[in-house]
Residue frames as qw, qx, qy, qz and C-alpha x, y, z in Angstrom:
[[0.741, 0.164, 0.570, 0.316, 70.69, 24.31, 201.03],
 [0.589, 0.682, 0.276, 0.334, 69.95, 26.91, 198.70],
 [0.163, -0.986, 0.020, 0.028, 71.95, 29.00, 200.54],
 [0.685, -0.434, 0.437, 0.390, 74.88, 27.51, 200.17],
 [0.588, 0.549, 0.462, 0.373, 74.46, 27.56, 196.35],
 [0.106, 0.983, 0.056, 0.137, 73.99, 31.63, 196.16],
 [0.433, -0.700, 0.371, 0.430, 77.32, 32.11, 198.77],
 [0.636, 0.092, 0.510, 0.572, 79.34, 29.74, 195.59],
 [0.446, 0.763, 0.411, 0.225, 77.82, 32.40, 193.22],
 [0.114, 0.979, 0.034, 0.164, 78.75, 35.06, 194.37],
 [0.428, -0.798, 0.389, 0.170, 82.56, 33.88, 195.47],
 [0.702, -0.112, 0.664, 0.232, 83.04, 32.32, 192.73],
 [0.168, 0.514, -0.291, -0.789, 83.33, 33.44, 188.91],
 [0.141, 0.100, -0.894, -0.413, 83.00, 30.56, 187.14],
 [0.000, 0.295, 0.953, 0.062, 80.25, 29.40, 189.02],
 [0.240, 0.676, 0.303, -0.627, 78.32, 32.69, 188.71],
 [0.226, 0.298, -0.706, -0.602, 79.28, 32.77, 185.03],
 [0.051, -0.113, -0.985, -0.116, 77.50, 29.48, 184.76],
 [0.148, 0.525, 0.796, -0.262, 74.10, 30.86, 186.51],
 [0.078, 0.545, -0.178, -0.816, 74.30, 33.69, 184.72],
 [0.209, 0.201, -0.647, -0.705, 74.47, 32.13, 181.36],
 [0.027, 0.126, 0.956, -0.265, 72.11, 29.51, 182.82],
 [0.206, 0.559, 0.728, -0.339, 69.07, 31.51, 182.97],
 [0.293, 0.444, -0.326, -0.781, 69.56, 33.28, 180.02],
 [0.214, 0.049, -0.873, -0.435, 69.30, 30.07, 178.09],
 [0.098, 0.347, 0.887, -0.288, 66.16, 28.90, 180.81],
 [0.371, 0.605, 0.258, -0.656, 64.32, 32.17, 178.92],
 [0.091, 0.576, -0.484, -0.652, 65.87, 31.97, 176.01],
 [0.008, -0.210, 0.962, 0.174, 65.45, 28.33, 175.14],
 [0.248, 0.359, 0.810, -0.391, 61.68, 28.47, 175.45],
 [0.262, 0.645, -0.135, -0.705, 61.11, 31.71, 173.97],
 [0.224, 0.364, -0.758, -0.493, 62.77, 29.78, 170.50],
 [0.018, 0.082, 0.990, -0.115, 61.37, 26.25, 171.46],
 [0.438, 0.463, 0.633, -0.440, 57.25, 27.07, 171.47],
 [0.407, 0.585, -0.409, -0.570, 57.86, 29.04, 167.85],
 [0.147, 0.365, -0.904, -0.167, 59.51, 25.37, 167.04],
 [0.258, 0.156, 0.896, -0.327, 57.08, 23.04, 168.58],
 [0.411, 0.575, 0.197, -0.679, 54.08, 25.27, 167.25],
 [0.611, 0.588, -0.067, -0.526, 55.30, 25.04, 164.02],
 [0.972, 0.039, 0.216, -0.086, 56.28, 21.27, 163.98],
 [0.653, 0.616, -0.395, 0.194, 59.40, 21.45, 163.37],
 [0.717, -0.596, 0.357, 0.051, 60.64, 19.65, 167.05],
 [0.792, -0.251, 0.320, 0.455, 63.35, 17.68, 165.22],
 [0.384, 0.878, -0.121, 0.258, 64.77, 20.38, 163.52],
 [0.366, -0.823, 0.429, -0.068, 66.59, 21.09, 166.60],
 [0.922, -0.193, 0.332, 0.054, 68.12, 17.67, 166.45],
 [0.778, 0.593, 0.115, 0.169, 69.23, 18.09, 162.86],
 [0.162, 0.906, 0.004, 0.390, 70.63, 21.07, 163.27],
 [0.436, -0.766, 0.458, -0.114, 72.51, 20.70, 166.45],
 [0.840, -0.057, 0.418, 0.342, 74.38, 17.23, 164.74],
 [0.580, 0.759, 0.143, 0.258, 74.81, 19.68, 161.62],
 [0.426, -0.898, 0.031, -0.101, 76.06, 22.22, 164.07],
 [0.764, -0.589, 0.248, 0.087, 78.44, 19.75, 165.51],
 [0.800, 0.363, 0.290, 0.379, 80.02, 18.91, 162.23],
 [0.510, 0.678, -0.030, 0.529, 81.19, 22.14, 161.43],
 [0.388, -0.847, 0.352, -0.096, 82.92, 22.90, 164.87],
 [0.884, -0.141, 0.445, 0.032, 84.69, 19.99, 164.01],
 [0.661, 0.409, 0.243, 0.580, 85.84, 20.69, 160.53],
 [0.129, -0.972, 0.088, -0.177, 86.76, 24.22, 162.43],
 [0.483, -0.728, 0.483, 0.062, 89.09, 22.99, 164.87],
 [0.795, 0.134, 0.421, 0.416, 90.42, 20.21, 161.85],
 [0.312, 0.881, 0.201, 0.294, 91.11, 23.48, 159.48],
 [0.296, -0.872, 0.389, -0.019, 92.73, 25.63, 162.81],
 [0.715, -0.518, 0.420, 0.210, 95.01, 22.84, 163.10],
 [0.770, 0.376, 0.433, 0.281, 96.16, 22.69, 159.83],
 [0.204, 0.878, 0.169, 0.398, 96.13, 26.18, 158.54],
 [0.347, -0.931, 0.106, -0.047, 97.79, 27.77, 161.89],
 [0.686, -0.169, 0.427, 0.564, 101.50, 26.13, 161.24],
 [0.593, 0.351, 0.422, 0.589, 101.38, 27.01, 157.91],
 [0.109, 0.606, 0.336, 0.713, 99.42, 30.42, 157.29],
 [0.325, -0.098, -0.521, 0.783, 99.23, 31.31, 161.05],
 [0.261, -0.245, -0.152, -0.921, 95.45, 31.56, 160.65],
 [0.140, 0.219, 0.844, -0.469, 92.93, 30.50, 163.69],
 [0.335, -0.393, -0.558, -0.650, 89.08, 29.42, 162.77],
 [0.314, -0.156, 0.679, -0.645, 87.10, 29.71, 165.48],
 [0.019, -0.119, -0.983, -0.136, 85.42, 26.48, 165.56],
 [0.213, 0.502, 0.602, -0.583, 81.92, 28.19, 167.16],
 [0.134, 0.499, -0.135, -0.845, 81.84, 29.79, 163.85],
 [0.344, 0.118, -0.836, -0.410, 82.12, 27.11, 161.40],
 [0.031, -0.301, -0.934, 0.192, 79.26, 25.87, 163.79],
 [0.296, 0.598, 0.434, -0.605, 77.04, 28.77, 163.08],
 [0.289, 0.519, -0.426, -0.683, 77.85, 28.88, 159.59],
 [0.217, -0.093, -0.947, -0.218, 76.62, 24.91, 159.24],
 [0.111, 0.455, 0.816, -0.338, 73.86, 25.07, 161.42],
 [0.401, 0.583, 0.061, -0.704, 72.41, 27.96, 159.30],
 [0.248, 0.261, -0.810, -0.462, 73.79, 25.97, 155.66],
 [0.074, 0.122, 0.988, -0.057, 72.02, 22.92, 157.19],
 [0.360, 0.565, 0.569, -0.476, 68.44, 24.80, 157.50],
 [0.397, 0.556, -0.160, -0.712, 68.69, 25.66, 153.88],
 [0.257, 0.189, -0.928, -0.192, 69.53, 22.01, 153.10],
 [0.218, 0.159, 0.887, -0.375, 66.66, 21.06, 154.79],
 [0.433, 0.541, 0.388, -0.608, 64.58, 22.94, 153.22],
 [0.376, 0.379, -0.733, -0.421, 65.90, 21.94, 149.50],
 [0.203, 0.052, -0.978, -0.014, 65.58, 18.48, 150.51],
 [0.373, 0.431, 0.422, -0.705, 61.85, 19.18, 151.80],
 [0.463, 0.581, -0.173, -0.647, 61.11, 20.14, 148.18],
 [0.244, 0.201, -0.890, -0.327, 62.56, 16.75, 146.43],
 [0.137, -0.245, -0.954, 0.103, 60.44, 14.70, 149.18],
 [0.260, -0.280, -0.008, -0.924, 57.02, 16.64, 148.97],
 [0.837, -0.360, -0.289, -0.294, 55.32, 13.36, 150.84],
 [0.823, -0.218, -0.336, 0.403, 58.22, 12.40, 152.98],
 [0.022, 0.830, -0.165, 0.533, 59.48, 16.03, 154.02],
 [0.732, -0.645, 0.207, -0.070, 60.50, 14.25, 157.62],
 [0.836, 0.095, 0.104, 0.531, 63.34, 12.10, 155.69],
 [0.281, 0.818, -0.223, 0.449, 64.88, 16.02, 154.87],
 [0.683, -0.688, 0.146, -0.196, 65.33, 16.01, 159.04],
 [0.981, 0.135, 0.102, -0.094, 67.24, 12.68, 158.76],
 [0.756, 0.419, 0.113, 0.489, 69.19, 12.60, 156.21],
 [0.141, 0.825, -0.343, 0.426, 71.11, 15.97, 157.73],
 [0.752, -0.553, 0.329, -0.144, 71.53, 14.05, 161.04],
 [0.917, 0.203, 0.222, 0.263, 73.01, 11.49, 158.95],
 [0.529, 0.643, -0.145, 0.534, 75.66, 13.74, 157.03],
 [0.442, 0.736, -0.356, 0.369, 76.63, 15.24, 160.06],
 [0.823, -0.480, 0.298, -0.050, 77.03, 12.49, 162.02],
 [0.849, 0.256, 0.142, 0.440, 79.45, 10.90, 159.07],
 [0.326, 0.774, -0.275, 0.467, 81.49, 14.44, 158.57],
 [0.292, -0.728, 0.476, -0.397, 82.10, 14.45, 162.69],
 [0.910, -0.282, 0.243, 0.181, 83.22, 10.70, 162.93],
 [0.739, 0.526, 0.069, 0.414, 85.53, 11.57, 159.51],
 [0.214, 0.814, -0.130, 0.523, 87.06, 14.71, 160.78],
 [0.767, -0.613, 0.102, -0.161, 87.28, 13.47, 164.10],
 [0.888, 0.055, 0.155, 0.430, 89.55, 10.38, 162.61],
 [0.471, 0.815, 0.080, 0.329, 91.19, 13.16, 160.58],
 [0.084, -0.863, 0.069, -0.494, 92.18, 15.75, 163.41],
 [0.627, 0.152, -0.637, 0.422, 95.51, 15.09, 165.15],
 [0.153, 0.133, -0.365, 0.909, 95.26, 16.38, 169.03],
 [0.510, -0.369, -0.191, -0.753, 91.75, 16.37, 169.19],
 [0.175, -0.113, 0.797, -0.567, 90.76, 14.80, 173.12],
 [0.296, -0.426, -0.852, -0.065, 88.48, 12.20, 174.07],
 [0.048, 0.451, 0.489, -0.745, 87.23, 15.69, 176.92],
 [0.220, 0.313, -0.133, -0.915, 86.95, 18.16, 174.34],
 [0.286, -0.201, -0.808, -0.475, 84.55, 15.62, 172.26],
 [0.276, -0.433, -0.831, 0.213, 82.66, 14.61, 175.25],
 [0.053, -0.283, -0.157, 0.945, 82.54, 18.53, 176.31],
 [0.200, 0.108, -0.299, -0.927, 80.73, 19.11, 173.03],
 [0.367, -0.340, -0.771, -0.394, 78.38, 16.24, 172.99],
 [0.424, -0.514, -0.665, 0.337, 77.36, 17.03, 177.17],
 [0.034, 0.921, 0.053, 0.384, 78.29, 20.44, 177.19],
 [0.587, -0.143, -0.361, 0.710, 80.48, 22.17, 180.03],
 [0.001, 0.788, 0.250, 0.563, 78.63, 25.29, 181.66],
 [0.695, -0.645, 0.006, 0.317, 80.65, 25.34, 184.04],
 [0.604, 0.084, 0.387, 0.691, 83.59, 26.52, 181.48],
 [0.326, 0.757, 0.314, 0.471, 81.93, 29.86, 180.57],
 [0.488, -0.149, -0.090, 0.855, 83.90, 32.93, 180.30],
 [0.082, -0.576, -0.158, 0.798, 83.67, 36.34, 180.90],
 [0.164, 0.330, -0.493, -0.788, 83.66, 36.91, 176.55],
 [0.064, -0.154, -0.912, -0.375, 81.25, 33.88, 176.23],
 [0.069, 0.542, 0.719, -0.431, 78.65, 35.48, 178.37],
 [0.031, -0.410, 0.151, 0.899, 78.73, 38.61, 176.61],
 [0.157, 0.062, -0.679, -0.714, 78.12, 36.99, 173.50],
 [0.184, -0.455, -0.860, -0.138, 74.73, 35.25, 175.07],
 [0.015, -0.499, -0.252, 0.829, 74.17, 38.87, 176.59],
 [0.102, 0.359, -0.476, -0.796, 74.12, 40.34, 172.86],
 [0.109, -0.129, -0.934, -0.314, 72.18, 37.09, 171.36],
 [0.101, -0.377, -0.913, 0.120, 69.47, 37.80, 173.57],
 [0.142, 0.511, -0.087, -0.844, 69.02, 41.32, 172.89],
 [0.352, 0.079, -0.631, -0.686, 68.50, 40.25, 169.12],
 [0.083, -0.209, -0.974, 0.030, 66.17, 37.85, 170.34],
 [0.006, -0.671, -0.507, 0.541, 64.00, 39.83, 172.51],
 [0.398, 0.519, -0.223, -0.723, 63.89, 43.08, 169.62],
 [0.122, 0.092, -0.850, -0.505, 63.37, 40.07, 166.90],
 [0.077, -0.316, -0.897, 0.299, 60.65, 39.02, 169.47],
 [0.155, 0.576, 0.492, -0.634, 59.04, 42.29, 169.94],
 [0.278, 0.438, -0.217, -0.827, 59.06, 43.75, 166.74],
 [0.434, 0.165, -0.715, -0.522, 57.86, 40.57, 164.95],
 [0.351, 0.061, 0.772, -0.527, 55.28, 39.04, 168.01],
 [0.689, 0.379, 0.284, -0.549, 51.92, 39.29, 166.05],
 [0.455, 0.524, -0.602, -0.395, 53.52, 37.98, 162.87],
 [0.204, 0.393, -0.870, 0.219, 55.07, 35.40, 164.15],
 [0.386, 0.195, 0.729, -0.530, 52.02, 34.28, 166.46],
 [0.733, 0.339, 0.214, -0.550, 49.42, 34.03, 163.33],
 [0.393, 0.460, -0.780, -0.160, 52.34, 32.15, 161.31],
 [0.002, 0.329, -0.922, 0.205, 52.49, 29.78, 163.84],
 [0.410, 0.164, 0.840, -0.315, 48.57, 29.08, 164.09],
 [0.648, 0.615, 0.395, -0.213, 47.41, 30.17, 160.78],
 [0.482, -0.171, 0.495, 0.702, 49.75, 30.07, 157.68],
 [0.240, 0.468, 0.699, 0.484, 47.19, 30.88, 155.33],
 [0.085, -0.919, -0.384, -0.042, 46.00, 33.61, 157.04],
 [0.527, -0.446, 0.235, 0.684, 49.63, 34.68, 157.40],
 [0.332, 0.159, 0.608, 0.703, 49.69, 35.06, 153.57],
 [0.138, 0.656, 0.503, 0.545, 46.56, 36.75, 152.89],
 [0.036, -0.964, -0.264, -0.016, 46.79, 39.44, 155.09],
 [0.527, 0.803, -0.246, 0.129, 51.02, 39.88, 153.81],
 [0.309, -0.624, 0.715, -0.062, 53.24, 38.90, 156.16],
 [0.496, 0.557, -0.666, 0.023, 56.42, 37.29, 154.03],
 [0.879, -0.329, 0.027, -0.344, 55.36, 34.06, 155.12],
 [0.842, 0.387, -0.242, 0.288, 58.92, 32.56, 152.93],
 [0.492, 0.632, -0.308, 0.513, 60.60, 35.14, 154.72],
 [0.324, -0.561, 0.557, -0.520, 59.81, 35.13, 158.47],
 [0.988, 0.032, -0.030, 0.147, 59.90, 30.69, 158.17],
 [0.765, 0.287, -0.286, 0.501, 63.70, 31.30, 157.04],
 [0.380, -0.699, 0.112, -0.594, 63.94, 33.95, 160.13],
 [0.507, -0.576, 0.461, -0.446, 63.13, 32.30, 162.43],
 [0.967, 0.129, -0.076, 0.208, 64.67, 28.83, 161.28],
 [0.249, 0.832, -0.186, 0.459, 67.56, 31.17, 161.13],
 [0.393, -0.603, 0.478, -0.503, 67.39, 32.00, 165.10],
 [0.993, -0.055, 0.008, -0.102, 66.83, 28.32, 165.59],
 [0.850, 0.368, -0.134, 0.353, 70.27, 27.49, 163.99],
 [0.271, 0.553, -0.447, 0.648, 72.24, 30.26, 165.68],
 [0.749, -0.499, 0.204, -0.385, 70.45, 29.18, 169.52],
 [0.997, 0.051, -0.054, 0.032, 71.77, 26.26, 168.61],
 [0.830, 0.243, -0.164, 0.474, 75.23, 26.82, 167.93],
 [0.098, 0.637, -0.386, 0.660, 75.97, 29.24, 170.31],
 [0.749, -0.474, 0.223, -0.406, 74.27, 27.32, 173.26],
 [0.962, -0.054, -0.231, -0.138, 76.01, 24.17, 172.23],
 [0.507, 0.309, -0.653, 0.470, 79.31, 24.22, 173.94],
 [0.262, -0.481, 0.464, -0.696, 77.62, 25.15, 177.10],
 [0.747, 0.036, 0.274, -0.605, 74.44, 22.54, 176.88],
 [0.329, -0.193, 0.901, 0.208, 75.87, 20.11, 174.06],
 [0.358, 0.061, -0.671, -0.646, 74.47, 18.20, 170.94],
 [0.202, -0.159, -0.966, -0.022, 72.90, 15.82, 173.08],
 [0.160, -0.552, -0.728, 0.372, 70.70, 18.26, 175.39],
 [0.011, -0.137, 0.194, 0.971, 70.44, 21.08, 173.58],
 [0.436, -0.502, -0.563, -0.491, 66.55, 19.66, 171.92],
 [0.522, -0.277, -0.750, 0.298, 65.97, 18.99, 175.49],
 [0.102, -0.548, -0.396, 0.730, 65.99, 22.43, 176.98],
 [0.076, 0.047, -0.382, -0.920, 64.61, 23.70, 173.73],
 [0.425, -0.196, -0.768, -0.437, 61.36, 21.19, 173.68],
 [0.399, -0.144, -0.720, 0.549, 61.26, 19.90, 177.32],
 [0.025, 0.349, 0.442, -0.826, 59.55, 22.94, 178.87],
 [0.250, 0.213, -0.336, -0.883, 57.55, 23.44, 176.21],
 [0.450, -0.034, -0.860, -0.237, 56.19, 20.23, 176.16],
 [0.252, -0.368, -0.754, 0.483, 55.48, 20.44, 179.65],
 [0.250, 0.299, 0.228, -0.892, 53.50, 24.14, 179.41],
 [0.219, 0.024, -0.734, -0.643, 51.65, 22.80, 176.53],
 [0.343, -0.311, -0.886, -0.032, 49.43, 20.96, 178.82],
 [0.224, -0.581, -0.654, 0.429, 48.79, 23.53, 181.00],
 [0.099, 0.163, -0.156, -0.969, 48.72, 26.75, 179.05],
 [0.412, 0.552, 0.688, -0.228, 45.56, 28.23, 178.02],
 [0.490, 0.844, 0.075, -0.204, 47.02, 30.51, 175.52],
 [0.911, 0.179, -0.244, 0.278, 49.74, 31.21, 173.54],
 [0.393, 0.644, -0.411, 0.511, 51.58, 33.36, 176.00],
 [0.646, -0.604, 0.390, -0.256, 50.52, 31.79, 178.87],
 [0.989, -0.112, -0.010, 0.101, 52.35, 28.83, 177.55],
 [0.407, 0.687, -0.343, 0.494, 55.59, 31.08, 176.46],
 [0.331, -0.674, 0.400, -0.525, 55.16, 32.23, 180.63],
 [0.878, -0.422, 0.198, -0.110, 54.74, 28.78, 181.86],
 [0.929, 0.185, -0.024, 0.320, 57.70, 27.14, 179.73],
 [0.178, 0.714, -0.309, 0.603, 60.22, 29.92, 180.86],
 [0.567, -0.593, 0.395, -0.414, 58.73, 29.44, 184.67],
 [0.952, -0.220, 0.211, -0.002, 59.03, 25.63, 184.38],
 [0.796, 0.455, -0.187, 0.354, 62.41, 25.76, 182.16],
 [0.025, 0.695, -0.429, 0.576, 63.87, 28.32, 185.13],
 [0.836, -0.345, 0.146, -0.400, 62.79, 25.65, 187.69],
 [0.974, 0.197, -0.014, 0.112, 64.55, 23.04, 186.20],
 [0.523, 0.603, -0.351, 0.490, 67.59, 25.14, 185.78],
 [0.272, -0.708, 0.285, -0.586, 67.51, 25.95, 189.51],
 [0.949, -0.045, 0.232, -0.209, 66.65, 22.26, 190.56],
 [0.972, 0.030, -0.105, 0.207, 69.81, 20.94, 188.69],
 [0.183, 0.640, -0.502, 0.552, 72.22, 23.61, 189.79],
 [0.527, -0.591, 0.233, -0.565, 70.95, 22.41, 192.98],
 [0.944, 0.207, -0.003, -0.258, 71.52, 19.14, 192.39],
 [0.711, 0.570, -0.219, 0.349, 74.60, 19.00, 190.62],
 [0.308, -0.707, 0.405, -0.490, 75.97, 20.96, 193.97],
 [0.713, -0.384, 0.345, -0.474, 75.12, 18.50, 196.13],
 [0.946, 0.143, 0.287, 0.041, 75.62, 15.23, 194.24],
 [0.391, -0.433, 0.631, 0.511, 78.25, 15.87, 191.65],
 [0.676, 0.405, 0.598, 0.145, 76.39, 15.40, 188.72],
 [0.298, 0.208, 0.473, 0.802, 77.26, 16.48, 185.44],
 [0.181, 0.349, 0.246, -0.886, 74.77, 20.43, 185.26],
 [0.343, 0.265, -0.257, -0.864, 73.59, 20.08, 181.91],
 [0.309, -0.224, -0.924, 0.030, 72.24, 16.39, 182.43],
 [0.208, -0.300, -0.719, 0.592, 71.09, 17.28, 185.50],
 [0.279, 0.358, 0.193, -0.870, 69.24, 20.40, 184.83],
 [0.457, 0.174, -0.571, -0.660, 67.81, 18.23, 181.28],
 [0.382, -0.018, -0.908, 0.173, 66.76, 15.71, 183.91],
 [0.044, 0.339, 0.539, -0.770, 64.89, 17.98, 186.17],
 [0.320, 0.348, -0.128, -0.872, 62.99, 19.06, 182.79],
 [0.401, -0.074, -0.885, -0.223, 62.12, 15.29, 182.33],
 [0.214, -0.277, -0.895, 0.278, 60.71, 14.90, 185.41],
 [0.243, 0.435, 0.266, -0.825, 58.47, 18.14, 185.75],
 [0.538, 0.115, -0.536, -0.641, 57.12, 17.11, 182.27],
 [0.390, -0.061, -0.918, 0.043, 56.24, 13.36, 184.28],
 [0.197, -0.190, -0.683, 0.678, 55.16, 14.99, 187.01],
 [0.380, 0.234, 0.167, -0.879, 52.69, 17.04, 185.60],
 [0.398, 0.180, -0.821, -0.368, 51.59, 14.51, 183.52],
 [0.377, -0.219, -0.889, 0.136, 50.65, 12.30, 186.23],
 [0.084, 0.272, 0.549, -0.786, 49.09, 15.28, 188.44],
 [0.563, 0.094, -0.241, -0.785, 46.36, 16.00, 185.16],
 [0.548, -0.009, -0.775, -0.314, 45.61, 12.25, 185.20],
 [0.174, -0.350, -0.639, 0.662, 45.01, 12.49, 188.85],
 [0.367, 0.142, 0.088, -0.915, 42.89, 15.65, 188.30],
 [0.482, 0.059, -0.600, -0.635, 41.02, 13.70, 185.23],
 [0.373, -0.003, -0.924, 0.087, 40.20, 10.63, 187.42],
 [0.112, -0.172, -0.631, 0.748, 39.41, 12.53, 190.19],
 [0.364, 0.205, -0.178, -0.891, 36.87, 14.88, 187.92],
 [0.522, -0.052, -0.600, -0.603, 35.50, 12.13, 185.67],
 [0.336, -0.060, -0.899, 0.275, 34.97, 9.97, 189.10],
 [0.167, 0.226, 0.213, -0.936, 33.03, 13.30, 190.85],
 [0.384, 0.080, -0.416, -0.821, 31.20, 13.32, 187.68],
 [0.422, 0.063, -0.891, -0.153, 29.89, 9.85, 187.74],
 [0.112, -0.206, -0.627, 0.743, 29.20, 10.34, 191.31],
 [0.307, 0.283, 0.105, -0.903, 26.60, 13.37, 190.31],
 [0.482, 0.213, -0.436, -0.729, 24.79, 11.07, 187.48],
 [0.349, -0.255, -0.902, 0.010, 24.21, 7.76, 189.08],
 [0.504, -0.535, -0.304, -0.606, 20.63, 8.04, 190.63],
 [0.320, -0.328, 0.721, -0.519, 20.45, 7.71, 194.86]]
């Protein structure tokens, strides 16, 4: 079975492109995602990929417009990395008005740029019912030779952002206060690594989409959470269980037809069930033992 999978890889471009970019994102997407989880900010991702989505949208409304006239192309991916960063500084304004309600900041961006991408949608002549669907599901099956690169490069900055800023970044996430008093720019490695957040996003999202993008960001993370005992055994387990998944819905998707990025955000549903149910087994099994050892013969 899995052999058949590898042969496609390697006789195929596209579909070696695809695993390629595939397990970058199964390291990548974890790596970002425990930093995120850790420091409560799961629906950020959410925000931030609808923000995201808006401004590929008012890209490709802009290209058309502008390229008749002034015979100038936006790349839409941009105007998506240039909102999904705007959006994390709007969040964080809008944080500050609601100093009890700081979740409504979250929200209210979802909101705005769900309303800009129905408006611009209506707006934008030529725009396809695929190329929508493309962005909300993704299409990693569609990466090129120049898009890999760029998730080559991304993850470089990742990894050196990673190594050179590990300890920081680890006492941020479990002590803020102790962040501060012993100096590490607590203002400045928050907007950091909100930062990386916003550009994961918008460079992952044509591959993964708006819809499953949290998904492979959270998903594995959620699922090592339970079984890590530190934090980098959980970094190691959400990478092992997010590369699992990815392997599990290429496999899949092969076989069945199913749509990859579903499929592989589906496989990262059910390993999060699955362990789930195997601790509650364990627990039963333990607290039953136990019980066993304290009733008197």
């Amino acid at each position: 079975m899995l052999l058949n999978i590898f042969r496609a890889i390697f006789e195929m471009e596209f579909f070696r492109n695809a695993f390629i970019a595939a397990l970058i994102i199964g390291i990548i997407s974890p790596l970002v995602g425990t930093v995120v989880v850790i420091r409560r900010l799961s629906n950020i991702a959410d925000s931030l990929s609808h923000f995201s989505l808006a401004g590929v949208i008012i890209g490709v409304f802009f290209s058309k417009l502008l390229y008749p006239v002034l015979k100038i192309q936006i790349e839409p991916i941009f105007m998506g990395i240039i909102f999904s960063i705007g959006g994390t500084f709007l969040i964080e304004k809008i944080r500050n008005l609601y100093r009890n309600y700081k979740e409504l900041s979250m929200a209210i961006i979802i909101s705005l740029g769900v309303s800009l991408t129905g408006l611009f949608i209506s707006m934008t002549e030529g725009i396809t019912t695929s190329y929508t669907t493309g962005l909300l599901f993704g299409n990693i099956l569609a990466v090129s030779q120049s898009d890999l690169i760029i998730i080559l490069l991304f993850s470089i900055g990742i990894f050196t952002f990673g190594g050179l800023c590990y300890r920081q970044i680890v006492t941020l996430c479990f002590d803020e206060t102790y962040a501060r008093i012993s100096g590490i720019n607590v203002k400045l490695l928050q907007l950091a690594i909100t930062i990386v957040l916003a550009l994961t996003i918008s460079i992952f999202i044509d591959l993964v989409g708006v819809l499953l993008i949290s998904a492979l960001l959270i998903i594995p993370v959620a699922s090592s959470i339970l079984i890590g005992k530190s934090f980098k055994h959980t970094v190691i387990a959400s990478i092992i269980i997010s590369l699992t998944s990815i392997l599990a819905g290429f496999t899949a998707s092969y076989y069945l037809y199913w749509p990859l990025g579903a499929t592989i955000a589906l496989a990262n549903i059910i390993i999060l069930f699955t362990i789930v149910i195997v601790l509650k087994i364990h627990d039963f099994r333990y607290k039953k033992k136990k019980n066993k050892e304290e009733t008197p013969a």
